[in-house]
Structure formats: C-alpha cells, structure tokens
C-alpha positions in Angstrom: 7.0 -9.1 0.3 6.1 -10.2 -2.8 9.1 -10.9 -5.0 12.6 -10.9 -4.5 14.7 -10.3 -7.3 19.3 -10.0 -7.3 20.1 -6.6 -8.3 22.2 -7.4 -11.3 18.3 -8.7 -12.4 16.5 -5.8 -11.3 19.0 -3.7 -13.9 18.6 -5.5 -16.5 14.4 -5.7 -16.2 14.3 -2.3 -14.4 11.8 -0.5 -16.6 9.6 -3.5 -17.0 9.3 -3.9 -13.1 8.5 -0.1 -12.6 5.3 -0.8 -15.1 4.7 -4.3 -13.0 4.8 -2.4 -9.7 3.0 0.8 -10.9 -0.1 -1.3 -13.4 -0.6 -4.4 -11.0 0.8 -3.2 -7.6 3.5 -5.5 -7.6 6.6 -5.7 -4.9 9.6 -6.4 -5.6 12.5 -7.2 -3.2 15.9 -6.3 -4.3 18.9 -8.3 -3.0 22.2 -7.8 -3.0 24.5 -10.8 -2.4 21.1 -12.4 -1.1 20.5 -10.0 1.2 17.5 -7.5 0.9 18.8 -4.1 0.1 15.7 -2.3 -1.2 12.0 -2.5 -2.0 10.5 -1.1 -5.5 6.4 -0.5 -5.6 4.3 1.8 -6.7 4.9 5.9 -5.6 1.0 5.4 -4.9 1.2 2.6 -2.6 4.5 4.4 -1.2 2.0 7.8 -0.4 -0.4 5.4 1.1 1.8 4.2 3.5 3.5 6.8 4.0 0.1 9.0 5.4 -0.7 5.8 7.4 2.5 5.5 9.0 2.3 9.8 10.1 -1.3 9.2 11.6 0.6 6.8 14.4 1.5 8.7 16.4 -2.1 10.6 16.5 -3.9 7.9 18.9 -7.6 9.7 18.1 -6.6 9.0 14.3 -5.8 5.6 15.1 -8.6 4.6 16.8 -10.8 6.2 14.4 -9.3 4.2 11.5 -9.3 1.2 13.8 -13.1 1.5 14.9 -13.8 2.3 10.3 -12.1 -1.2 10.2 -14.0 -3.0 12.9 -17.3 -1.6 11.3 -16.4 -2.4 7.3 -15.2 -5.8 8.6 -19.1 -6.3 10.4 -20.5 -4.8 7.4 -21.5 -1.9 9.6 -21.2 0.1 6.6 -23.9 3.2 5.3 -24.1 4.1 1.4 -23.1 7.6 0.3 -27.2 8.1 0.5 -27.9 6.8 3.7 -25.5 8.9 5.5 -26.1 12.2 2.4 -29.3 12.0 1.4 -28.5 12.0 -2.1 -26.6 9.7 -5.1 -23.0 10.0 -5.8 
C-alpha cells in the first residue's frame, strides 16, 4: 500500500486524506499500535475492486479479462472505428 499513517494522525488529517485519496487516488494505511487496522481510498477505486473481485469466481469472465490483458499488453488493440465503423 501506499502510505501508512497511526490512527491518532489519520484523526487529526482525516478530511484532508479523504480529498488525497478521492483527487489523486492515494492509499492510505491506518495503524493502530503499528499494526494495520484499516485501508482508506477512493469509494471509486473501492467499486472497481469490488466488481473485479465478484467476476472470480466466473472462470469465462476471467479469462476474458485475462486474454483483454494479454492483447492491450501486445498492443493487439482495435480503435472504436476499426472495430464500429464510425468516430466516438
């Protein structure tokens, strides 16, 4: 993760990180007695991981993401255009 931070902190600058987490997609790891207790970031990046974590257990789903992957990784890529016929 990206930053951890001691509760008592995380209190004190608790609106501030919400803006950080939400504007510039910060994490933030919040410790208690220097232990990790809890993670604040974005409810956007929470949604996105929260669809890719309930398409698991769909093995089609994953291997379609996987094979999107493999392909934008390549470059295998076609434009809106290409695969539409027309400009976005």
């Amino acid at each position: 993760m990206n930053n951890a931070i001691p509760l008592k902190e995380a209190r004190q600058k608790f609106s501030r990180l919400v803006d950080r987490a939400d504007r510039q997609s910060e994490r933030f790891v919040v410790t208690k007695n220097g232990t990790p207790r809890a993670v604040l970031m974005s409810a956007e990046e929470c949604e996105s991981w929260v669809e890719s974590l309930e398409l698991m257990p769909n093995p089609k789903a994953v291997k379609t993401l996987e094979q999107g992957l493999k392909e934008a990784k390549s470059r295998k890529v076609a434009s809106f255009k290409e695969v539409f016929g027309e400009e976005l």
